[in-house]
N, C-alpha and C positions, 0 to 999 in steps of 0.2 A: 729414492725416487729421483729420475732423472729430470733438471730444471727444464721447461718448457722455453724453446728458442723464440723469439721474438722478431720476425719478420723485419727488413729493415727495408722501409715503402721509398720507391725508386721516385723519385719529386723529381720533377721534369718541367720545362717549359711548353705551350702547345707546339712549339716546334720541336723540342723534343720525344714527344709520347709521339706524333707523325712520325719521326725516322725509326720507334720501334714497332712501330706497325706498319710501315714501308718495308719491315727488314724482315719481317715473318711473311708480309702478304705487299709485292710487289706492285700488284694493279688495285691496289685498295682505292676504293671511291671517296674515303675519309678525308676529307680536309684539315689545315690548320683553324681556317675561318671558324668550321662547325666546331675544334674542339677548345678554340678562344670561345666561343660564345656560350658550351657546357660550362667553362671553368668559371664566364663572368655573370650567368644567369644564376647561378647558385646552385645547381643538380650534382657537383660534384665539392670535394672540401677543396678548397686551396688556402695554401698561404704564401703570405709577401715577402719579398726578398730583394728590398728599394722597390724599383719600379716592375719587378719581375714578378708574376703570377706564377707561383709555381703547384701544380700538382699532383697526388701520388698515383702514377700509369697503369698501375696494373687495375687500380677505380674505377679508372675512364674506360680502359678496354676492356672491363665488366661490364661498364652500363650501354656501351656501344652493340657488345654483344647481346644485352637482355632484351635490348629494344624499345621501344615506348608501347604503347597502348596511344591508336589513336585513328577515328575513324577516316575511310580513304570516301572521297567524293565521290559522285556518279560520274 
């Protein structure tokens, strides 16, 4: 039976997961800002690397895509 390959998760800065998702989708409305504040509010995992937040991209442009659940006002 053939060993099951194990994904190796692309760990990014939020300015890095922004340039790949600049680079698929050029007029993306995504910011650094919103996906600093995903990585620092806790909705996504990250880890430290000194002062650097790093985390895994393909995550965040999961949950970017799934969307929230969240009522819109009148």
């Amino acid at each position: 039976m053939a060993e099951e390959v194990k994904r190796m998760p692309r760990m990014r800065t939020a300015a890095g997961i922004l340039a790949l998702i600049r680079k698929a989708d050029p007029g993306t409305e995504v910011t650094e800002y919103h996906i600093r504040r995903l990585m620092k509010s806790g909705r996504v995992p990250v880890s430290r690397s000194g002062r650097k937040l790093l985390s895994d991209a393909d995550k965040v442009i999961d949950l970017l895509a799934a969307g929230t659940e969240r009522e819109v006002g009148p």
